[in-house]
MIROVEX-349021 format. One record per residue (C-alpha): x, y, z. Coordinates in steps of 0.25 Angstrom, whole numbers, padded with zeros to 4 digits, always signed. Example, Ala and Ser with C-alpha at 12.3 -4.5 7.8 and 13.67 -1.06 7.14 Angstrom:
<atoms>
+0049-0018+0031 +0055-0004+0029 
</atoms>
This chain:
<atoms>
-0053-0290+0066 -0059-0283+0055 -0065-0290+0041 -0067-0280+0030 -0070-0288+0017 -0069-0283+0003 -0082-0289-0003 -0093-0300+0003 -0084-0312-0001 -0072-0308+0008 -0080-0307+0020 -0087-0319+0018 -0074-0326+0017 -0068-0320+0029 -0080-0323+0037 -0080-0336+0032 -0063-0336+0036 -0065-0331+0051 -0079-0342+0053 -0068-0353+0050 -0058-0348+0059 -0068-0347+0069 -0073-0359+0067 -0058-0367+0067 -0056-0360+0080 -0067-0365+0087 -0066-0379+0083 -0050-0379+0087 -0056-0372+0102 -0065-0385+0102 -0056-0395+0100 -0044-0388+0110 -0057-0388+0122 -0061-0402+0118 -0064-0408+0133 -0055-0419+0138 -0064-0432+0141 -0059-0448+0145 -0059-0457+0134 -0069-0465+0134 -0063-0481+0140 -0065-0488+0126 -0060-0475+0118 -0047-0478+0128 -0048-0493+0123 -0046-0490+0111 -0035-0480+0113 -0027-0490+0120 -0029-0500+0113 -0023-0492+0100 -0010-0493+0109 -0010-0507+0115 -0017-0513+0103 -0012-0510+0089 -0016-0523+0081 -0018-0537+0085 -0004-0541+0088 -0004-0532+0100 -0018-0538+0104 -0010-0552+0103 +0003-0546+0111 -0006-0542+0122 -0016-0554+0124 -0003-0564+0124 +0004-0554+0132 -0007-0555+0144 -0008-0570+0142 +0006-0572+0144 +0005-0563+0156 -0006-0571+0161 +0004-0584+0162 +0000-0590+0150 +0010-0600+0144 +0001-0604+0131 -0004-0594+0122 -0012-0594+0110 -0013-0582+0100 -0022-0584+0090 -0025-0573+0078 -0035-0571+0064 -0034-0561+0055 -0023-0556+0061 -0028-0555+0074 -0038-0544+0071 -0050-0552+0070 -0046-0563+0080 -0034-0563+0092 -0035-0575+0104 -0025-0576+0113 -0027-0587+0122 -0017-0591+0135 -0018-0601+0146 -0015-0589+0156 -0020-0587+0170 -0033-0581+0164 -0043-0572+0170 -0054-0569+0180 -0068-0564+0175 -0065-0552+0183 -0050-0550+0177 -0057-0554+0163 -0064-0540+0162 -0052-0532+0169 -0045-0536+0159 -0050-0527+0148 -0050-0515+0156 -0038-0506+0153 -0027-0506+0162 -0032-0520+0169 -0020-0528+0171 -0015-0540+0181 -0001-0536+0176 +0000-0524+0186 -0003-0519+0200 +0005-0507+0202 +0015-0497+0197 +0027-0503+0201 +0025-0517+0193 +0028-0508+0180 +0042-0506+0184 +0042-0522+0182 +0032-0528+0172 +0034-0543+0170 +0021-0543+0162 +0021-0541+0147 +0008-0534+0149 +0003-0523+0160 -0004-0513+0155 -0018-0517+0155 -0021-0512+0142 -0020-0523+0131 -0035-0532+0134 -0042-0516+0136 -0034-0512+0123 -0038-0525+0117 -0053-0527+0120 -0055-0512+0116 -0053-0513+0101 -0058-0529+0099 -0067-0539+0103 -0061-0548+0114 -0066-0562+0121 -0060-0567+0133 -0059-0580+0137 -0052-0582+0152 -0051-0591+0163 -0040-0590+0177 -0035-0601+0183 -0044-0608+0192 -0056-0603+0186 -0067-0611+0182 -0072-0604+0171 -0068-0592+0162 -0071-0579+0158 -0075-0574+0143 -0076-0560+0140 -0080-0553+0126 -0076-0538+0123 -0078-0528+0111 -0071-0516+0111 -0068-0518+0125 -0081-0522+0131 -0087-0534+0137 -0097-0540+0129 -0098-0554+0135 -0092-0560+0148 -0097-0574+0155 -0088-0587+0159 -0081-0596+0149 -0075-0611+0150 -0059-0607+0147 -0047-0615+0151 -0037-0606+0159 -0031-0594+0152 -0034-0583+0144 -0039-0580+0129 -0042-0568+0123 -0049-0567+0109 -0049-0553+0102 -0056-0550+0088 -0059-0541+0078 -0048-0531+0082 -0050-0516+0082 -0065-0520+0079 -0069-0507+0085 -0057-0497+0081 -0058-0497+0066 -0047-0486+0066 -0036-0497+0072 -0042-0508+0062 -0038-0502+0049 -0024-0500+0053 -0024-0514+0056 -0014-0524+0045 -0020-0535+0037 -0022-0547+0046 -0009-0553+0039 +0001-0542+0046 -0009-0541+0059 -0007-0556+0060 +0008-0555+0057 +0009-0546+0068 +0002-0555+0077 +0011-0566+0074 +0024-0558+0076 +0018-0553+0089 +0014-0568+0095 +0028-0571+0090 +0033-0561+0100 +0026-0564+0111 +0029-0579+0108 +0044-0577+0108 +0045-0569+0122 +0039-0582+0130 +0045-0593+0126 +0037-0598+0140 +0024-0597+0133 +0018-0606+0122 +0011-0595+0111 +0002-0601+0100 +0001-0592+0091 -0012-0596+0080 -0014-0586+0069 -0027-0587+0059 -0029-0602+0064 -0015-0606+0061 -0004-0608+0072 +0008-0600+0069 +0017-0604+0082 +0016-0610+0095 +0027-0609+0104 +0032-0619+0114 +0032-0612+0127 +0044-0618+0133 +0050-0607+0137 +0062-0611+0127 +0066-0597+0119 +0071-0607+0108 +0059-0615+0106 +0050-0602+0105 +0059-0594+0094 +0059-0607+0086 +0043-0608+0085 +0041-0594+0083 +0053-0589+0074 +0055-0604+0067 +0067-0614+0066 +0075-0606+0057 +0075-0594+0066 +0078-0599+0078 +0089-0609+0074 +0096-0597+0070 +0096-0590+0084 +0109-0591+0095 +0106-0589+0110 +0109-0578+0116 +0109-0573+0130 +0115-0566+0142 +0111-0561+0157 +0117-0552+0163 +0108-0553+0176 +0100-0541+0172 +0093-0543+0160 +0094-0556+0152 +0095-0560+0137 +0091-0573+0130 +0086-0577+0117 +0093-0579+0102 +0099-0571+0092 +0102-0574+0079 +0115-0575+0070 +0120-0564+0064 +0120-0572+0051 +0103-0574+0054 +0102-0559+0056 +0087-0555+0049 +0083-0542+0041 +0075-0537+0052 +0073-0535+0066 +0060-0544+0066 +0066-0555+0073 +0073-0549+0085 +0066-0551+0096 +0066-0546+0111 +0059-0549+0123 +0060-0543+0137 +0056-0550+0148 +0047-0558+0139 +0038-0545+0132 +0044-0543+0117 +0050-0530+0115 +0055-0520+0104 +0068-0512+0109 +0079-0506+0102 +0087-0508+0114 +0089-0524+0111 +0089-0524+0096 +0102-0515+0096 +0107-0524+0108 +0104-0536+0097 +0109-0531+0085 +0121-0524+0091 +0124-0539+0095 +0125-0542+0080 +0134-0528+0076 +0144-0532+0064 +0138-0546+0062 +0125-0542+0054 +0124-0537+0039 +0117-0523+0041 +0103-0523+0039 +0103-0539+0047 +0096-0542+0061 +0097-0551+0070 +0086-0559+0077 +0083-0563+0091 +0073-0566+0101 +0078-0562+0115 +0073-0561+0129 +0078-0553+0139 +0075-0554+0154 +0075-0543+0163 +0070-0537+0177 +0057-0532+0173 +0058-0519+0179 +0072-0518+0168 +0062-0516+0158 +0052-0506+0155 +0038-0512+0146 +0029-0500+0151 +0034-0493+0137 +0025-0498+0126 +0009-0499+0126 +0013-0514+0118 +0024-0516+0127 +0033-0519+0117 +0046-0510+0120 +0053-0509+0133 +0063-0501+0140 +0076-0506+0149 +0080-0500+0160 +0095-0506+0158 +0096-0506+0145 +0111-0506+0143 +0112-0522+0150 +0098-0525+0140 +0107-0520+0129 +0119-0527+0133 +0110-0541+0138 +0103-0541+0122 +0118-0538+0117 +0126-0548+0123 +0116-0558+0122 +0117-0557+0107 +0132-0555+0106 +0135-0568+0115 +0125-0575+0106 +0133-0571+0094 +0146-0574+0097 +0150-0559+0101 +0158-0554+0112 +0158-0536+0115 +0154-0526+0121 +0140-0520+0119 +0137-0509+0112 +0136-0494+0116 +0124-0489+0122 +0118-0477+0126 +0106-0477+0133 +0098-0461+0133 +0089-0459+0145 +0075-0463+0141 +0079-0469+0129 +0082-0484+0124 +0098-0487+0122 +0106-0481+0110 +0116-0489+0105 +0129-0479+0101 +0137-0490+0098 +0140-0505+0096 +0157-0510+0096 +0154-0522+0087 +0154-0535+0095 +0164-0546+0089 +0154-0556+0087 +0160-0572+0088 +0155-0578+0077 +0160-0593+0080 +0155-0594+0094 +0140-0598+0088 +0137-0606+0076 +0126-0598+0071 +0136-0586+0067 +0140-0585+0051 +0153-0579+0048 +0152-0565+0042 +0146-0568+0027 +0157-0566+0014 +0157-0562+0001 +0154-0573-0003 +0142-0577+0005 +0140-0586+0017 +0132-0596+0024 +0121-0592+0034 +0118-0604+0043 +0120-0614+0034 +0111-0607+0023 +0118-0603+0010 +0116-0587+0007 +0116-0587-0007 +0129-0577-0014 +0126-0567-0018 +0125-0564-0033 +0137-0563-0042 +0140-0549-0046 +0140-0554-0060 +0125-0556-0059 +0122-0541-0059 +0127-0540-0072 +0122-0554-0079 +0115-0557-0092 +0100-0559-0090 +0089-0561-0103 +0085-0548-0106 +0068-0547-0109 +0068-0549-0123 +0060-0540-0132 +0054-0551-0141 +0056-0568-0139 +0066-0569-0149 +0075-0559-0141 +0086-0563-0133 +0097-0555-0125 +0104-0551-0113 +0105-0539-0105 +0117-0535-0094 +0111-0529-0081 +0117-0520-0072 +0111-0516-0057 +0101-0507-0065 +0095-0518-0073 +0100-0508-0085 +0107-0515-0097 +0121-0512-0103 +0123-0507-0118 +0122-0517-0124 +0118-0523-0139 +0111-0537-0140 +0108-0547-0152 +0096-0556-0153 +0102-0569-0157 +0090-0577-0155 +0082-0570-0168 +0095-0572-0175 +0095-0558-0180 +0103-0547-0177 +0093-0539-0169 +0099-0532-0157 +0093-0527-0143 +0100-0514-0137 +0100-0509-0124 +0101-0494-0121 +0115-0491-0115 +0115-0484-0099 +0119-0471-0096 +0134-0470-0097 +0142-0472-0085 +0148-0457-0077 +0162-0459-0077 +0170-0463-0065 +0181-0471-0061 +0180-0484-0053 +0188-0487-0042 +0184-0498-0034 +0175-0504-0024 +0177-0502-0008 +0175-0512+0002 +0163-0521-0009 +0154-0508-0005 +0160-0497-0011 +0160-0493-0026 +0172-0483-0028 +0173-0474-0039 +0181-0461-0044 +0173-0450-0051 +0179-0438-0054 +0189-0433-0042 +0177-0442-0032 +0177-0455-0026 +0163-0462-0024 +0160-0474-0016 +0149-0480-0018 +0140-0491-0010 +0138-0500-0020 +0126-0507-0012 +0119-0493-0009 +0121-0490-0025 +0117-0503-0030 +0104-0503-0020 +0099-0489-0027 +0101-0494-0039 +0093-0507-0038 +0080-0499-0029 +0082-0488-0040 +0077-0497-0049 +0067-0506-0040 +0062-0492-0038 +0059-0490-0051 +0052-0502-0056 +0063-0503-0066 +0060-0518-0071 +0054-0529-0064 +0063-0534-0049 +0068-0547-0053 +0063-0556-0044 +0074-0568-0039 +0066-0583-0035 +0071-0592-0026 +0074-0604-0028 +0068-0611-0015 +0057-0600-0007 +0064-0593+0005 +0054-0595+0017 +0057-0584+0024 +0053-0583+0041 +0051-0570+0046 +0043-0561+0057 +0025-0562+0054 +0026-0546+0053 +0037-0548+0041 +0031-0559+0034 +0018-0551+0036 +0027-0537+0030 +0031-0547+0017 +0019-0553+0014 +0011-0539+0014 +0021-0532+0005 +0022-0544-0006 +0016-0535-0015 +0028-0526-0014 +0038-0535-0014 +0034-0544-0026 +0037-0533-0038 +0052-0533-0032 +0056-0546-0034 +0051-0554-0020 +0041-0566-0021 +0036-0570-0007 +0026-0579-0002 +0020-0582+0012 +0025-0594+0019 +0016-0595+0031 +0018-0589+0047 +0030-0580+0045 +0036-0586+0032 +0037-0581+0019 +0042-0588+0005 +0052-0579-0004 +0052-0586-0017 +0059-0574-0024 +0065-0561-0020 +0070-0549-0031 +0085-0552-0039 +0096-0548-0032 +0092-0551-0017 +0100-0559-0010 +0092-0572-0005 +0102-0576+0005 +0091-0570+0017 +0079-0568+0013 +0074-0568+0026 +0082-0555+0030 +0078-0548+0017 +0062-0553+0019 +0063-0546+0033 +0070-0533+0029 +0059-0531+0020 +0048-0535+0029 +0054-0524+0036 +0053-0514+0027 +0041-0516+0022 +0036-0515+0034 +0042-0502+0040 +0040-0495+0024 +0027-0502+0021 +0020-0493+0033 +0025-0480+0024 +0019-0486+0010 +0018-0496-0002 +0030-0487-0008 +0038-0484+0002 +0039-0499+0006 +0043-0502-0008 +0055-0494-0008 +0060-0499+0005 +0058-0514-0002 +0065-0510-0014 +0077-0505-0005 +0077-0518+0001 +0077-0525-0011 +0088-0516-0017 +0097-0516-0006 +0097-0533-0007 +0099-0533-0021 +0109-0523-0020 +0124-0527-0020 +0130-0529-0005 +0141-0521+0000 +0152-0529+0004 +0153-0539-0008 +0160-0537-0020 +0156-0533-0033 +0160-0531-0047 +0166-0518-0054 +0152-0518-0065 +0144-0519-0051 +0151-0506-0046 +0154-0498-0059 +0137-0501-0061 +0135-0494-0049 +0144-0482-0048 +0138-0478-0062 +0125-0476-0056 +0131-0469-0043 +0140-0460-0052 +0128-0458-0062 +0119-0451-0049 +0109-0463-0051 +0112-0469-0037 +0114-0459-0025 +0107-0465-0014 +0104-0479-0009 +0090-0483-0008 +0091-0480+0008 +0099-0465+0006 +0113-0468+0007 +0121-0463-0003 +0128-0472-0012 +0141-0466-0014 +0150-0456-0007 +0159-0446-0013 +0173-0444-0011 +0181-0431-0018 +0194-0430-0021 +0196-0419-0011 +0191-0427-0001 +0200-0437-0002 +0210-0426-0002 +0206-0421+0010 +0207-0434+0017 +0222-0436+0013 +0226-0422+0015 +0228-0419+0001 +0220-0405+0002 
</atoms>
């Protein structure tokens, strides 16, 4: 290619042009012939350590894991600062050999496996080899060990995954491993970590875990030099959920069970009338690991189809019992989800279990299961629950209310309150009036005279925007508004409108949120990680209207909540929130702000399903027929439209 230049400038800058290119070129050629080398072992470390060590609850699942592996059956978890500045973990195990000491931190050294075919039937909760190697790699360790039969033990000192110190130690038999200063030498992974607060939450909810899948095994779990649990180890399912989830919880479970000489389930679920705001407090263990799969939620909740209020989960802690070459654990670096090999007779064991638990008597549900691919469930016949057969079972709430296991729930209240007198602010102290308030918190006309200064001085309040014209016709089935305008029908959620309107104005910081005391604290019991979720947020949650305080362990104390909400479950409201917070508080300050105030607003909002008065619903179908309201908060429409011509159509009149 030829350059001919106008003047001195152009060529410069075309020279200057073609250097860039040439040098853009050989950097790209550089980096595509970069030669393939090893990693170096530590850089490996550290790699797999980002995969099997993700913060100190996982170094706390993987130590206990290996100690219950060793034989142990008393283990001690003890934690500060959340476990990243101090995590020991000390069992009475089989212990270990100076020689098998030092194996032990070398990736991929394990006692768990000797060959190929054992993986088609693991009946260890870990194998791989890789936790101590992952562990030691990004932390300072001491080990303390001593086998049975040995007169003395062995100590061993690592940082970053090298020994520093080793020599003999006086140790009774068993096992305990100390790691501190976590990710010491991987700053990159430290400031990712969560306050100690969350970390330590986590920690909690993990040891919890592990404490409910043995029952056989007594954990002690010591957190900042307080104990938080110690469970009995007597191999009595009972006896562990009542230490670790509290008297409450547990007295409100019912047996379950079923064996169908394949795979066997046992363990508790809870009343549909006890059913939670969140899955928190569903728990499943198989074979005794703890495991996530949608497989057995569905198989649970389908249990519990037509007898929850939507948006209501149900609670368990089952164990199911198979062959272990049924089950697949080689899935997960953590180990924490599993695939069946049957998994239509898991589905069904989980099913039944809970339906014979309940009452219930039908066929299961539906299920397609793909090649490769966890079970679908295409359909679910509602069972016909029984409830009379148990005595935890509530009859189907009313309109009026009803009595949840021999607590009260408050009514709701009148619809007359939505449109009661309350003292207006007055704009000097001599003045005294009332106003009339709507959903919007906007006044009626109206003319008031002070009575108090004993003159004839008179406050006004600007009149609202006239009302579009339509015709009122009705309400359907205590959800549906029905009006006519023009030659259209509209049928409006009420619920759906009445939320918009109420987050609308939250939105906009229209006035300060009314906040509601009560009258006696409600202690609320819920997961570490969700009290962890409130407690963070408090700072978010006060300008709405909620007054919380910590309680201790996994309590907190609501001494007021915003005007409107229904106090019957707090409980349930605390843990949809937790749950909110924490899935919109990863995407931002604002974002979980709005998800709060659509939580807020669909509980103050009126229910669908109860009655209401004509002024609620005329209220309402002004601002749907005004274009003020045309979606609820979540994106669902508010009201459909129905022409003349359409009806026409429908009864062959066109």
């Amino acid at each position: 290619m030829k350059i001919v230049p106008k003047d001195t400038a152009t060529l410069h800058s075309s020279l200057f042009t073609i250097h860039s290119i040439t040098n853009i070129v050989k950097t790209r050629t550089l980096t595509y012939m970069a030669r393939i080398k090893t990693l170096s072992p530590h850089l490996a470390d550290l790699i797999a350590a980002g995969e099997v060590v993700e913060r100190p609850g996982s170094v706390i699942k993987e130590l206990v894991e290996n100690s219950i592996d060793a034989g142990a059956n008393s283990v001690t978890i003890e934690i500060k600062n959340g476990g990243m500045t101090y995590i020991r973990v000390t069992d009475n195990g089989c212990g270990m050999s100076p020689e098998d000491a030092e194996t032990a931190f070398l990736r991929h050294a394990t006692s768990k496996l000797t060959s190929e075919h054992e993986l088609e039937a693991i009946q260890t909760l870990g194998f791989r080899g890789e936790a101590l190697a992952a562990t030691s790699a990004v932390s300072k360790i001491e080990l303390v060990t001593r086998e049975q039969g040995a007169e003395m033990g062995t100590r061993l000192v690592l940082e970053g995954g090298t020994v520093v110190e080793r020599g003999p130690v006086g140790c009774p038999q068993g096992t305990s491993m100390t790691v501190r200063d976590l990710f010491f030498n991987t700053p990159a992974r430290l400031k990712f970590m969560k306050t100690d607060r969350a970390e330590g939450s986590f920690v909690t909810s993990v040891a919890m875990r592990i404490a409910l899948s043995r029952p056989d095994v007594s954990i002690r779990y010591i957190k900042d030099g307080k104990e938080e649990f110690h469970t009995p180890g007597d191999n009595r399912q009972d006896s562990c959920i009542y230490s670790l989830m509290g008297r409450d919880f547990a007295l409100n479970l019912i047996p379950a069970a079923t064996d169908d000489g394949t795979v066997r389930v046992e363990g508790y679920v809870s009343a549909p009338k006890d059913a939670r705001g969140s899955r928190s407090s569903q728990f499943f263990f198989v074979n005794g690991r703890c495991v996530k799969s949608k497989l057995l939620q569905t198989a649970l909740e389908q249990a519990y189809k037509n007898n929850l209020f939507q948006g209501r989960f149900p609670s368990c802690v089952l164990y199911i019992q198979m062959s272990p070459g049924l089950v697949d654990v080689n899935v997960h670096p953590a180990k924490t989800e599993v695939k069946f090999l049957r998994e239509r007779q898991v589905f069904d064991g989980v099913y039944y279990a809970t339906l014979s638990a309940l009452g219930g008597a039908g066929e299961a549900p539906v299920m397609e299961i793909s090649p490769g691919t966890q079970a679908v469930i295409k359909s679910a016949p509602a069972p016909e629950p029984k409830p009379a057969s148990f005595s935890g079972f509530a009859k189907a709430p009313s309109d009026r209310g009803v009595s949840y296991g021999g607590f009260a729930k408050a009514l709701a209240k009148p619809k007359d309150d939505y449109f009661k007198t309350i003292p207006a602010k007055a704009e000097t102290s001599r003045t005294k009036s009332y106003l009339t308030m709507d959903f919007d918190t906007e006044p009626q006309q109206t003319v008031f005279n002070d009575f108090s200064a004993g003159t004839n001085e008179y406050i006004k309040i600007t009149p609202p925007t006239p009302r579009a014209e339509y015709t009122f016709i009705g309400e359907a089935m205590n959800t549906y508004i029905i009006i006519q305008q023009g030659e259209e029908l509209l049928f409006i959620d009420k619920h759906a409108a009445h939320e918009r309107m109420i987050f609308d104005r939250l939105q906009a910081g229209k006035g300060e949120v009314m906040s509601q005391p009560l009258l006696e604290p409600w202690i609320c019991r819920m997961s570490g990680s969700d009290v962890e979720t409130i407690l963070e947020n408090l700072p978010l949650l006060e300008p709405l209207g909620y007054e919380i305080d910590a309680f201790g362990g996994d309590s907190i104390a609501i001494r007021a909540v915003p005007a409107d909400t229904d106090a019957g479950d707090l409980t349930a409201h605390m843990e949809e929130l937790a749950g909110v917070l924490s899935t919109s508080g990863r995407q931002g300050l604002e974002a979980a702000r709005e998800e709060v105030l659509h939580s807020v607003a669909c509980k103050a909002a009126i229910k669908a399903g109860k009655p209401s008065t004509k002024e609620e619903l005329t209220l309402l179908a002004d601002k749907v027929v005004a274009g003020e309201i045309k979606y609820c908060p979540h994106g669902r429409p508010v009201a459909v439209i129905f022409t003349k011509y359409e009806l026409d159509r429908k009864f062959k009149r066109t």
